[in-house]
C-alpha positions in Angstrom: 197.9 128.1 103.6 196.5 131.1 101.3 197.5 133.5 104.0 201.1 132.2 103.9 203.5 134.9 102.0 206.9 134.0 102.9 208.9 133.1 100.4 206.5 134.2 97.6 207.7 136.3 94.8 204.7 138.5 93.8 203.1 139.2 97.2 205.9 138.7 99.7 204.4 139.7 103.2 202.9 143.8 102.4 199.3 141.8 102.0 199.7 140.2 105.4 201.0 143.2 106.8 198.1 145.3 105.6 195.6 142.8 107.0 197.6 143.2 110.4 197.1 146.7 110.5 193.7 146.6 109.5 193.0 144.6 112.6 195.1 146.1 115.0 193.4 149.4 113.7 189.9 147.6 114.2 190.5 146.3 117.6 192.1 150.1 118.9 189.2 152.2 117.3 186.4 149.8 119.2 188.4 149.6 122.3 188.6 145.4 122.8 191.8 143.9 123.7 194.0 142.3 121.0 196.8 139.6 121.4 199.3 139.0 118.2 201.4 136.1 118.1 203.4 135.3 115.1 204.5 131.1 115.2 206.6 129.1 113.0 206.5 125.9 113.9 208.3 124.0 111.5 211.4 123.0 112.6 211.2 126.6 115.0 212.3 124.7 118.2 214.6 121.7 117.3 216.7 122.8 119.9 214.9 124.1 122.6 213.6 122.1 125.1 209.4 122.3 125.1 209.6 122.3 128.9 211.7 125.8 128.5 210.0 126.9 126.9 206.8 126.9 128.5 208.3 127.1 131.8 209.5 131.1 130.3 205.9 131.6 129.1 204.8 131.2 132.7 207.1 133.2 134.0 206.5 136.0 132.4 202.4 136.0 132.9 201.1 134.0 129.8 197.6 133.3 130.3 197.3 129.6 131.0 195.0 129.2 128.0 197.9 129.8 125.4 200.3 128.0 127.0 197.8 125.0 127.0 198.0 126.0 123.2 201.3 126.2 122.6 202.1 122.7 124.7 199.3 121.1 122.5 201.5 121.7 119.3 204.4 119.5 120.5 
């Protein structure tokens, strides 16, 4: 992915970075609501039970919508 940076010697993540806070900045200034999740899903959760998992996202208020998502990856 060309927005990947990890574990790239020239760029590293300062571009991604700067492309967060130019969002976060956007979303503050015109007043809508922003949500920022960072995944890794390769090999993230080996050991972590999927059902945990989203039974914790629940718990703590998740909107059903994203933990739809986030059960549709495994």
């Amino acid at each position: 992915n060309p927005r990947q940076r990890g574990f790239i010697r020239a760029a590293g993540c300062s571009e991604n970075l700067k492309l967060l806070q130019t969002i976060i900045r956007s979303a503050k200034r015109e007043h809508r609501p922003l949500g920022v999740v960072f995944v890794d899903i390769a090999k993230a959760f080996d050991t972590v039970s999927h059902q945990h998992i989203l039974y914790g996202l629940q718990q703590r208020g998740v909107d059903p919508h994203i933990i739809s998502l986030v059960s549709n990856m495994y």
